[in-house]
C-alpha positions in Angstrom: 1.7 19.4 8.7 0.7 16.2 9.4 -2.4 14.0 8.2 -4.2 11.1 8.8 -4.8 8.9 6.1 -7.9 6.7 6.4 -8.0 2.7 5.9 -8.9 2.7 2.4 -7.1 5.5 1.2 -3.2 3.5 2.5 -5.1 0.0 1.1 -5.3 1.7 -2.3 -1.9 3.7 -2.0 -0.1 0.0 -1.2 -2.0 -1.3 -4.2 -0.3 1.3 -6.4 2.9 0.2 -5.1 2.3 -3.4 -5.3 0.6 -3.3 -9.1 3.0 -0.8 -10.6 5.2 -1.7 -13.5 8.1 0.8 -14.1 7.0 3.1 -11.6 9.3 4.4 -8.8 7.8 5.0 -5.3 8.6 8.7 -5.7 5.9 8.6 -8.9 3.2 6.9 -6.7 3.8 9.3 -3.5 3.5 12.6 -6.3 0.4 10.8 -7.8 -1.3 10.4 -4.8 0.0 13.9 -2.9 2.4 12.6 -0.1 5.4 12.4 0.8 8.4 9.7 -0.3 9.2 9.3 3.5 5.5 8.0 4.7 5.2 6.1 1.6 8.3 4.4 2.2 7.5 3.7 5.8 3.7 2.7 4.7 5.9 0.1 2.0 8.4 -1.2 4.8 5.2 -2.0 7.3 3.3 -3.6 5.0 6.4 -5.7 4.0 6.9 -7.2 8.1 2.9 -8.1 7.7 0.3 -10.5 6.4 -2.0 -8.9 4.1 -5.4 -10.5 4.2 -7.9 -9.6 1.3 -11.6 -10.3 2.1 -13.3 -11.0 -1.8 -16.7 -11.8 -2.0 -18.2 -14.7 -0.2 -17.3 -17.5 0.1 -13.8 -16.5 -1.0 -10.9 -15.2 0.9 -7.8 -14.7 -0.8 -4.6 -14.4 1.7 -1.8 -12.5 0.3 1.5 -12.7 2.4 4.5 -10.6 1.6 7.6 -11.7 2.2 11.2 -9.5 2.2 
């Protein structure tokens, strides 16, 4: 069955992914109740974008991931 994840929910998921320390991607995807596949395809997205993170005002922090 398939779901839609909202905005915030594949923000925090990524987060996981990007903060973790010894964790594998498997870990994350059972933490957070999906599946390997969507978290590796969220992971492989996110690394062919530019991640832009609003903080407060005045300050905008850009992140960009590279491969």
């Amino acid at each position: 069955m398939s779901k839609k994840h909202s905005a915030d929910f594949k923000e925090m998921v990524l987060k996981k992914v990007y903060e973790r320390k010894e964790k594998s991607l498997q870990q994350i995807a059972d933490e957070v109740n999906m599946s390997f596949g969507t978290l590796k395809g969220w992971v492989q997205h996110a690394k062919t974008q530019t991640l832009v993170e609003v903080l407060p005002t005045p300050y905008v922090r850009v992140v960009v991931v590279f491969n």
